[in-house]
C-alpha positions in Angstrom: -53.3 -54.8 87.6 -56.6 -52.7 87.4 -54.5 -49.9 89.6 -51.4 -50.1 86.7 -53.6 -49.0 84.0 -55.1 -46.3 85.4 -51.4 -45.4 86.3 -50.2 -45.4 82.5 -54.3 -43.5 81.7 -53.3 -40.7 84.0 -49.5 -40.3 82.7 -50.8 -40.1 79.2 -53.4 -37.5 80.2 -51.2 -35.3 81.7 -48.7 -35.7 79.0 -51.1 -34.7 76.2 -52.0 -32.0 78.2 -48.3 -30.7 78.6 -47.6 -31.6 75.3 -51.3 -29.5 74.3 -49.9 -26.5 76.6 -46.3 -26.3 75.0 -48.1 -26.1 71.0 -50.4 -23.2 72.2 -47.6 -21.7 73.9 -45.5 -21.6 70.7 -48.4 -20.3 68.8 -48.9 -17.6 71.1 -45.3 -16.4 71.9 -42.7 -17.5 70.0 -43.9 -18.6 66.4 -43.2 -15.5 64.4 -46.5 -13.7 62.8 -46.8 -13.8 59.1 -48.0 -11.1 58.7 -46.6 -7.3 58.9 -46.4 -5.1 61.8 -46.4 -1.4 62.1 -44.6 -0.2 65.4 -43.7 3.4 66.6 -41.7 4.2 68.4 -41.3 7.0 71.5 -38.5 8.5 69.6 -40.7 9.5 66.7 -38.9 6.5 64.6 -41.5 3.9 62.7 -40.4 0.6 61.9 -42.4 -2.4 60.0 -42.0 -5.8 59.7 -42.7 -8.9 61.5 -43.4 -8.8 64.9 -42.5 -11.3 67.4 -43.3 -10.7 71.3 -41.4 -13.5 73.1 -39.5 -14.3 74.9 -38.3 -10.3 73.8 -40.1 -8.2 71.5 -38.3 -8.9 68.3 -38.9 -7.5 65.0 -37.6 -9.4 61.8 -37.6 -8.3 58.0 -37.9 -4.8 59.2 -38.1 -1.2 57.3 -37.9 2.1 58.5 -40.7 4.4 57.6 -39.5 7.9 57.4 -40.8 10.6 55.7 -38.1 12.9 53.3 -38.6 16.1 51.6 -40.1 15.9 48.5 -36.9 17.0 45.8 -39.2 18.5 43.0 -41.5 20.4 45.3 -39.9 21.4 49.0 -43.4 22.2 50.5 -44.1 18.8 49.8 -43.0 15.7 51.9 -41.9 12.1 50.9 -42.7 8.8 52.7 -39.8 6.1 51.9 -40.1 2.6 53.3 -36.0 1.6 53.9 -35.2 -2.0 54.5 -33.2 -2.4 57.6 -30.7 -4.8 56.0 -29.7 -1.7 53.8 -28.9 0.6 56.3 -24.8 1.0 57.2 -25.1 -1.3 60.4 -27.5 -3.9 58.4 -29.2 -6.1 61.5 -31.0 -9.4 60.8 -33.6 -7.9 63.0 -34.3 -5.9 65.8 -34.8 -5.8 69.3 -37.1 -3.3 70.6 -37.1 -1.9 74.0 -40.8 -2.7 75.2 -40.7 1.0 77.7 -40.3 2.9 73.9 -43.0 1.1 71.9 -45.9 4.0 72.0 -48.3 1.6 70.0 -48.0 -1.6 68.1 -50.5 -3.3 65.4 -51.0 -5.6 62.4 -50.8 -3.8 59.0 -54.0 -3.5 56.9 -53.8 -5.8 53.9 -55.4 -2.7 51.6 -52.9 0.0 53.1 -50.4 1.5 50.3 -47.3 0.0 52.8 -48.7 -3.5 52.7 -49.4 -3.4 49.0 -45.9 -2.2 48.0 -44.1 -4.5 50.8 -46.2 -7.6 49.0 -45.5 -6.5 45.5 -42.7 -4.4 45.6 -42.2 -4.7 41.4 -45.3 -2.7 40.9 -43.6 0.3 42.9 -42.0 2.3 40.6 -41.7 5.5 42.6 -38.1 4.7 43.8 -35.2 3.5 42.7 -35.5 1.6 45.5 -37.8 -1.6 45.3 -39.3 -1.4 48.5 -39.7 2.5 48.2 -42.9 4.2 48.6 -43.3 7.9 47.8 -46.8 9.5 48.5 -47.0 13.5 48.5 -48.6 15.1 51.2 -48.6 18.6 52.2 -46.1 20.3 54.4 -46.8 21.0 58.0 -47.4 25.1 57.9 -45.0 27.4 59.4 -46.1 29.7 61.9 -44.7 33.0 60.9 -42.6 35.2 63.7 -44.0 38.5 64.9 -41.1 40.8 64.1 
C-alpha cells in the first residue's frame, strides 16, 4: 500500500513538471509579445509590429516604415508608417524568412513610432491615422567630375 502512494507522489510530480514545462514553453515561444517590434530587413525594407518567433518567425499588426520624399520641400525626406492590412495584397500578418532578418528588437515606449502607433489620433501629420512624417535632410549628392 505504502509502494502505491509513492506511485501516484511520483506521477503527480512529474505531471506538474510537464504541465510547469509546457506554460513556460508558451510564454517563451508561442504567446505573442504585446508589445511592438521593429525588424529590418536584408532588403532594406522595415516592418513593425508584433513579433512572434515560434514555431516561425511571425509578425502580426504590422506597418511598413518607409521613408517618401517630402512633397513641399524635395531635399527633404518623409518617414510614413503604412499598416500592412492597407497595402493591395492586405495579409493578416507576416511571415518572415529568418536568413533576411539583419536585426530584430522591442520598440522604445518614448520613440515618436511607438507614441503615434499607441495614439495614433494625436497624429495629425497624415491623412493617414497611423502616419508619421518627421523631416530630415536629404542624403547629399556627390557631384560628377565632367
Amino acid at each position: 500500500m505504502n509502494m502505491m502512494n509513492t506511485q501516484k507522489k511520483k506521477l503527480a510530480g512529474v505531471v506538474a513538471v510537464v504541465l510547469i514545462l509546457i506554460a513556460a514553453y508558451y510564454f517563451a515561444f508561442i504567446h505573442q509579445s504585446a508589445e511592438y517590434s521593429i525588424v529590418y530587413l536584408s532588403t532594406g525594407e522595415v516592418y513593425i509590429g508584433h513579433l512572434s518567433t515560434f514555431p516561425r518567425l511571425k509578425l502580426a499588426d504590422g506597418y511598413i516604415f518607409q521613408v517618401v520624399q517630402d512633397p513641399a520641400d524635395p531635399k527633404k525626406s518623409t518617414f510614413q508608417l503604412n499598416p500592412v492590412k492597407d497595402a493591395l495584397w492586405a495579409p493578416q500578418y507576416l511571415y518572415l524568412n529568418p536568413d533576411q532578418v539583419l536585426f530584430s528588437g522591442p520598440l522604445s515606449e518614448t520613440s515618436t513610432i511607438y507614441q503615434t502607433l499607441k495614439n495614433p489620433a494625436a497624429n495629425s501629420a497624415s491623412n493617414s491615422p497611423a502616419a508619421q512624417s518627421a523631416p530630415t535632410a536629404a542624403p547629399e549628392q556627390e557631384n560628377e567630375p565632367e
